[in-house]
C-alpha positions as semicolon CSV with decimal commas, in nm:
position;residue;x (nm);y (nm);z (nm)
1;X;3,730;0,467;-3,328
2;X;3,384;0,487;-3,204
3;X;3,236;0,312;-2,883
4;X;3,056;0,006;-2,944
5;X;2,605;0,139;-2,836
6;X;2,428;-0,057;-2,578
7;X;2,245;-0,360;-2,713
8;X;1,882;-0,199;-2,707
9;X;1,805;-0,575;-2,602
10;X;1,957;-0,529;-2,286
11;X;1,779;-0,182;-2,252
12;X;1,444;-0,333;-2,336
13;X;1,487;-0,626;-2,098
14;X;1,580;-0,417;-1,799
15;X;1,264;-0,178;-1,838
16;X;1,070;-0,491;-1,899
17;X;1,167;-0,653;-1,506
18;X;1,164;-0,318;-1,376
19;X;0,805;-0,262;-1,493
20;X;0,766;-0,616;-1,390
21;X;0,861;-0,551;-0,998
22;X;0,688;-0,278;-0,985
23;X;0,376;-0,385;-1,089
24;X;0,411;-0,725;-0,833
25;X;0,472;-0,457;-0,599
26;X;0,141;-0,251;-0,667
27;X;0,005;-0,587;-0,685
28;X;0,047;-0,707;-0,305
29;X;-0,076;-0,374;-0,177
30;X;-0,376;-0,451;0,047
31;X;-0,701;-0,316;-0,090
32;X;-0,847;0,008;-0,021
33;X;-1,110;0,044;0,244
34;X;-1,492;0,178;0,235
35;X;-1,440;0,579;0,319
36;X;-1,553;0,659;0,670
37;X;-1,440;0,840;1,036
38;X;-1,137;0,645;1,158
39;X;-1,204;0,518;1,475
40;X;-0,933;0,280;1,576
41;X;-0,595;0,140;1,433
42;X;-0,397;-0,154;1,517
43;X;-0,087;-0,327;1,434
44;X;-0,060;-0,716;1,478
45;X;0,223;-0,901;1,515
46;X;0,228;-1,247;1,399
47;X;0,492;-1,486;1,523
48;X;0,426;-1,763;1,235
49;X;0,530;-1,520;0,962
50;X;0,732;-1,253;1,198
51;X;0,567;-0,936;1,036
52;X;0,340;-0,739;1,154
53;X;-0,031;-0,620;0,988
54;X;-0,129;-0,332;0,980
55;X;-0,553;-0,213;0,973
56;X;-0,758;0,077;1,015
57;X;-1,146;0,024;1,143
58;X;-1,370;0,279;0,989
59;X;-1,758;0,398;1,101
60;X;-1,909;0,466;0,698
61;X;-2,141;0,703;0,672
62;X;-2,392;0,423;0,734
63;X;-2,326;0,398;1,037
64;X;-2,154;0,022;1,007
65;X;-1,757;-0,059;1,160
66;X;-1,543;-0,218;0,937
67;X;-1,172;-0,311;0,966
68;X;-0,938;-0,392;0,690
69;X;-0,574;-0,404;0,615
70;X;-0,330;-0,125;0,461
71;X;0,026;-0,032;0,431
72;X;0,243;0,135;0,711
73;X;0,241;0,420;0,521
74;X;-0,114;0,405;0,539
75;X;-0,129;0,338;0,895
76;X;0,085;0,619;0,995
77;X;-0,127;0,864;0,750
78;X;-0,456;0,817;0,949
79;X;-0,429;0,897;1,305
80;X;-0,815;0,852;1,512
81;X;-1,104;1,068;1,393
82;X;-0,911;1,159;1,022
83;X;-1,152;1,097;0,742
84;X;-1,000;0,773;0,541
85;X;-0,915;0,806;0,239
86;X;-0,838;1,170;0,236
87;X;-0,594;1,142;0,528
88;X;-0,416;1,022;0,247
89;X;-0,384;1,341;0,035
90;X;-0,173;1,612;0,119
């Protein structure tokens, strides 16, 4: 007697809300920054939401400081004086 096959609807719907979460994931990943020298990193905590946020402050090439938020992965990647984004890589 043979085994009954998996539905291929099932199969289809489970790679469909995988792809699904992983894209919402992707999704609330905070933007890149402008590539510069890292010059200082801080981690906020906020009691309203209890989570803390992460950012990096850059100098560009330009000359001009700006800060914006990343990941914790991110955050731990980059120590002072890396270049952003290659601190990155590797």
């Amino acid at each position: 007697m043979s085994r009954p096959h998996p539905q291929p609807a099932r199969a289809v719907a489970a790679a469909v809300i995988l792809t699904t979460a992983l894209a919402l994931l992707y999704g609330c990943a905070p933007p890149g920054g402008p590539p510069g020298v890292v010059t200082d990193k801080t981690n906020r905590w906020s009691s309203a939401t209890k989570a803390r946020r992460y950012s990096l402050t850059v100098r560009t090439t330009q000359g001009d400081r700006k800060e914006f938020r990343v990941s914790l992965h991110t955050y731990h990647r980059c120590p002072r004086r890396s270049r952003y984004p290659a601190c990155m890589k590797g």
